[in-house]
C-alpha angles and dihedrals in degrees: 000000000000118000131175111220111209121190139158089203122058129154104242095190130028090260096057111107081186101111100350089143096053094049088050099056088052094066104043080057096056091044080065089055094266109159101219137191120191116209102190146146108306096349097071113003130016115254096195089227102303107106107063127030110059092357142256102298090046096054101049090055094050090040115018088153089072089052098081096046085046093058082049105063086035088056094049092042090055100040091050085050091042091063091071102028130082091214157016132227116185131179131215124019093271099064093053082073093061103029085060092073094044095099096232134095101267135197115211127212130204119209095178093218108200105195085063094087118184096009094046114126087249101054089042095057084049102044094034113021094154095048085048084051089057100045089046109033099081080046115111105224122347118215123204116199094216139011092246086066093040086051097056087034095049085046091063088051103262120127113223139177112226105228107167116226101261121241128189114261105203113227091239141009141203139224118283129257132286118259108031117277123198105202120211116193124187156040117336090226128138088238089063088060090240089171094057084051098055100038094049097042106008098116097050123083087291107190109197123188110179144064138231150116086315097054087116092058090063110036095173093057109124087222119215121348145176115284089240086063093056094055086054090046079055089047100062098030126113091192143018119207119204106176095164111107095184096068112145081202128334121239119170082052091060095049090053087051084056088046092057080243106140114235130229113191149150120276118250143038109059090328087080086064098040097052129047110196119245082004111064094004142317130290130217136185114261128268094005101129080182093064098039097045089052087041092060092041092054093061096032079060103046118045090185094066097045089056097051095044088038091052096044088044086058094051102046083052100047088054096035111032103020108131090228093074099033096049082051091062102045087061090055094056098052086051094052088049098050093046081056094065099044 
């Protein structure tokens, strides 16, 4: 099987989180015996500067008029890789307007991508939902990566299939460090709720790992490192802390579920899906630094519940998020698509 992979986000070092999922699931493709080719932001189309930086969304406020030379070079690069392919994936809304003239069946995937604003998959779907019917109805299948997407997405009128992004659940894992750490993973971006973050838990051993606008509010954050670094910082965590509610999907809470790290994290978005309170880890309402900080202080005082919520964690992601299954039903999809157009 041949697929074209198009994508506006893509990491472009081993420290970019932008994308990481994507690349991912690439891999474990082509682990299958997929032949891939990725058409992404300045590896495959140009993207005249509105990619990377402050992000999609940003970009296209400061500079719409690139938008539409952008959608071109995207459009020729697809159409030249589509002659040799038996499908298209494309991730991201955006992306469905283009994938439609590429002349193969295509399977479109949402993110979400909260810190879109505005321009994320699920607003979209809300504000627009006749303009989302039109870019996803000649798509194939379209895959959601969390309920909380499909629900926005089938509102509008689009049917969908819910497939997580996968993560890699090691086989096994080792107590934590000494002293406590409390792990951060993500963006420093006013959408994550990184005030919240400082102000509940800012005084504790806070371990950050990200970067963003907000780097000079946390000058101890380690920035942005290789993906293998964040599995040690998992490694080492007690607790992982996820105070965004407007995750898409949530993925650094799912790698510390596959790590056995509780997870304390706001109620609401996907996060909703990932952690069960009292279960896989412990809710708490957004933006209440009060909540979060007494939630933290409750497991880093008590090991026995951190084992019992980190086990179970384990459990629910293994079975949930493990890349063997997802990767599984990927596969399935593309077959179905490509029956279809048959």
């Amino acid at each position: 099987m041949r697929v074209v992979v198009l994508t506006t986000s893509w990491p472009r070092t081993e420290s970019e989180f932008a994308g990481r999922f994507v690349a991912d699931a690439v891999e474990r493709l082509q682990e299958q015996g997929v032949e891939v080719e990725v058409l992404a932001p300045g590896s495959g189309y140009d993207d005249h500067g509105l990619a990377y930086g402050g992000g999609m969304a940003a970009n296209l406020r400061r500079r719409p008029w690139a938008a539409p030379l952008m959608l071109l070079s995207m459009l020729r690069a697809l159409r030249r890789a589509a002659r040799e392919a038996d499908l298209v994936h494309a991730h991201w809304l955006l992306t469905a307007a283009v994938a439609r003239f590429g002349g193969k069946p295509f399977v479109v995937t949402l993110h979400g991508s909260g810190s879109a604003g505005s321009f994320s998959d699920v607003e979209m779907a809300r504000e627009r939902p006749g303009l989302v019917r039109f870019l996803l109805r000649p798509a194939a299948a379209v895959i959601c990566v969390s309920e909380t997407v499909a629900a926005g997405v089938r509102a509008a009128g689009v049917e969908v299939v819910v497939i997580p992004n996968g993560v890699r659940v090691p086989e096994r894992v080792g107590p934590s460090a000494d002293p406590q750490e409390v792990l951060y993973v993500g963006r420093l971006s006013p959408e994550k709720n990184v005030d919240t973050l400082l102000e509940a838990v800012g005084d504790l051993n806070l371990v950050v790992a990200g970067d963003g606008p907000l780097r000079e509010r946390v000058p101890h954050a380690l920035g942005a490192v290789p993906h293998a670094e964040v599995e040690r910082l998992l490694e080492r965590a007690t607790i992982v802390v996820a105070p965004c509610e407007r995750e898409g999907f949530g993925l650094a809470a799912a790698e510390a579920m596959a790590f056995g790290r509780p997870v304390v994290a706001a109620a609401g978005g996907a996060l909703l899906e990932l952690v069960a309170d009292g279960e896989t880890g412990l809710l708490v309402p957004p933006r209440d630094a009060t909540a979060l900080r007494s939630a933290v202080e409750r497991l880093l005082a008590d090991p026995a519940l951190r084992e019992r919520l980190g086990r179970e964690a384990r459990a629910r992601a293994r079975e949930r998020f493990g890349w063997d299954a997802v990767i599984e039903r990927t596969l399935a999809v593309y077959r179905s698509a490509l029956a279809s157009a048959r």
